[in-house]
Structures are given as structure tokens and as C-alpha cells.
C-alpha positions, 0 to 999 in steps of 0.5 A: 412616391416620396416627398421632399421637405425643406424646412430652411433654419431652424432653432436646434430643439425645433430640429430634432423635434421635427425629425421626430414629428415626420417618424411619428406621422409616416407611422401611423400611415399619414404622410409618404417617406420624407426626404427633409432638408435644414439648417440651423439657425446658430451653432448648436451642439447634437449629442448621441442618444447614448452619451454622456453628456457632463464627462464629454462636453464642456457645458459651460463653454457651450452656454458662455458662447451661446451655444445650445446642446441638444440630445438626437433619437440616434446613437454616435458622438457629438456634432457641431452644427454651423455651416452645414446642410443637414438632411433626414431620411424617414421610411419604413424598413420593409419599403421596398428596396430598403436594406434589411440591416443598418449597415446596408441601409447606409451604403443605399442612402450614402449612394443617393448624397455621392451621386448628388455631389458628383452633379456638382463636381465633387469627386465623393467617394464611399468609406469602409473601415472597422467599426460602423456609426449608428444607434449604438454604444460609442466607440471608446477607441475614437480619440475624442467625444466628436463625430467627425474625427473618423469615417465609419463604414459607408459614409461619405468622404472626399480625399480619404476625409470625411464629409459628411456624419450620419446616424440611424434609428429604427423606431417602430419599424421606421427608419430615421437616417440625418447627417450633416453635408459641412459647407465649412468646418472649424476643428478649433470651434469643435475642438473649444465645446469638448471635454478633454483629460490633458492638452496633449490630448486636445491636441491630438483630436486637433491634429486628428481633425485637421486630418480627417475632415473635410467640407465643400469648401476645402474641396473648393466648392463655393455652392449656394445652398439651394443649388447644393439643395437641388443636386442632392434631392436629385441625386437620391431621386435617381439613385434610389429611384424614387420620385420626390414630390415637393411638399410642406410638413402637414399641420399635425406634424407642425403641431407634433413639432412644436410640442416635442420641442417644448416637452422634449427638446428643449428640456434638460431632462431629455438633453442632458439626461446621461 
């Protein structure tokens, strides 16, 4: 048995903290493997585990326009999160069914969000290139410090564009996936918090944003949130054939939550440590 959790919008610290919160309960044991679903209360800025934040992102375009910066446990590049829905995934790497490597873990999740999306219409489709996206090193060969300026092996794409970023992080033999579904994407709001070494290279990330990204509403979905909701918890429940219990976070996570985000995640020295 499985639960399911939406815990609606959030402030960017409280996200990140309450991903870590539901880790740390599943395991000691105390809560079944969550599927979470959240958005954010505004924009905020989620940076890979490993990056570095003063050469890759513009601090001071962030705090002129309010928008908070936040480090995520898992690897890749930065994220803008605004118009999205966003989802984690928490469960133990010898759970049943469970691929052995990250990789294949993303092809067993990303077939639960497609089939979820194809419920509503959408014709997503599954991508392989080269390199893969998970808790890692950045790869220095990506044109800017963003995430979703390429698919990565396994994520979810429409139209050869990508639709939606994940990552990966096992902890203490817990798997925590999360990635972002765009309801809507701006390359410019993007491309306006990076760091960049000249104009031709800004333009060039624009461009190559333009072109490789894609949200619901380009693939002309006007979804409301809770039946988008709705079709992905459905989705992963018939693809990965689990049972999703609706549930709420318990009080120990709630309290986990609320600590981790004012010791952690809302602290400089976690955020922009590198």
C-alpha cells in the first residue's frame, strides 16, 4: 500500500523540507511510500545538490524580483518553479518492483506521469539521449546552468520537447525522485535569474529553450490543477500497480518539516553553500 499526499502551495523552504521530512519517516519505518503532490506559492529557484551557486545564478536578479533560491537533496540544474505541478516519490530501493539502478528507476516512474498524461490527452512520450539526469555532477556540456534546456534519459517529453525535469536521491536505502509537470513555461523569466558569460550566450540558452521545452499549455491543455492531480495519481497507480491511499503528512512529519526548513532550508548555509 502506498499513500498519496497533496500538500497544495507551498513556500520554496517548506517544499524541500517536507520531501526530506517523508524520507526520513519511510525510513525509520513509520509512514508507507508517499506519492506527494505540491506547488509553490511563488517563483522560487531549486538548485542542484552540486552546483555552484554564485558563478551559475544571478542572486541579485533573484532578491530584486522576490524570488527565493533554495538547494534541493538531488543533483541536476537549477529550476524555476512558477506555473507547475510538482511531485516526489519516496520508497525503499528493495521495494518490490523497484529498479535496481537510477536509470531504470526513471523509465519505471516516468511510465506512471505518461500514462497519467495520456488520460488527459497528451500524447508524452518517453526520451533516451546520451548522458542521464540524477544526483550527479552537472554535465559541463549543457549550454547553461538550467535544467530544462535538455531531456535526459527517460524523462518525459512531448513533441520531442521536454515536459517534464526530474531528480534522484538515495538516502540510506530510500529512493526520492520529484519533478516538475510546466503547466506554462516563460524561457525569458528563466533565462533573466542565470548567470551568463556574454549576450551571444544568453541568446543562445534562449533559443535553445524555445526549442526544447515544452508545458500543457503549448500542448494546448487548459487543465485544472486538481483533475491534472487526478490523472496522475491514476496513472501511477495503474502503471506501477500500487494502491494509493489518500492520506495527510503525520504530526512527526509536519514537525520534521517545519524544523528542516527553518535550520536548513531557509538557511544561507545549506542554500548557497557551493
Amino acid at each position: 500500500m502506498w499513500r498519496v499526499i497533496d500538500t497544495g502551495l507551498m513556500d520554496a523552504a517548506a517544499n524541500m523540507a517536507i520531501d526530506e521530512a517523508i524520507l526520513l519517516s519511510h525510513t525509520r519505518d513509520e509512514v508507507p511510500p508517499t506519492l506527494r503532490l505540491y506547488g509553490w506559492k511563488q517563483p522560487a529557484v531549486s538548485l542542484g545538490y552540486f552546483q555552484k551557486s554564485q558563478d551559475e545564478i544571478d542572486l541579485e536578479a533573484c532578491a530584486e524580483q522576490g524570488i527565493p533560491v533554495v538547494r534541493r537533496m538531488t543533483g541536476g540544474r537549477a529550476v524555476l518553479h512558477d506555473a507547475e505541478l510538482t511531485y516526489s516519490l519516496v520508497v525503499k530501493e528493495n521495494s518490490k518492483d523497484i529498479p535496481k539502478s537510477i536509470t531504470a528507476s526513471y523509465r519505471y516512474f516516468s511510465g506512471g506521469l505518461i500514462k497519467g498524461l495520456n488520460k488527459l490527452g497528451i500524447k508524452a512520450q518517453m526520451n533516451m539521449p546520451r548522458q542521464a539526469y540524477g544526483q550527479g555532477r552537472p554535465d559541463r556540456h549543457h549550454t547553461s546552468a538550467a535544467c530544462f534546456d535538455a531531456s535526459s534519459h527517460y524523462e518525459v517529453t512531448y513533441e520531442g520537447k521536454k515536459l517534464i525535469g526530474s531528480a534522484q536521491v538515495r538516502k540510506q536505502g530510500v529512493i526520492l525522485q520529484h519533478g516538475s509537470i510546466l503547466l506554462r513555461f516563460s524561457p525569458e523569466k528563466l533565462i533573466g535569474i542565470l548567470k551568463w558569460k556574454s549576450p551571444a550566450q544568453r541568446a543562445a540558452a534562449a533559443k535553445l529553450l524555445a526549442q526544447n521545452v515544452a508545458s500543457l499549455e503549448l500542448a494546448g491543455q487548459g487543465i485544472k490543477r486538481q483533475t491534472l492531480c487526478s490523472a496522475i495519481i491514476s496513472g501511477f497507480s495503474e502503471q506501477l500497480g500500487i494502491n494509493l491511499i489518500p492520506q495527510e503528512l503525520s504530526a512527526e512529519e509536519t514537525a520534521a518539516g517545519r524544523e528542516l526548513a527553518a535550520v536548513k532550508y531557509s538557511q544561507a548555509s545549506w542554500n548557497l553553500k557551493r
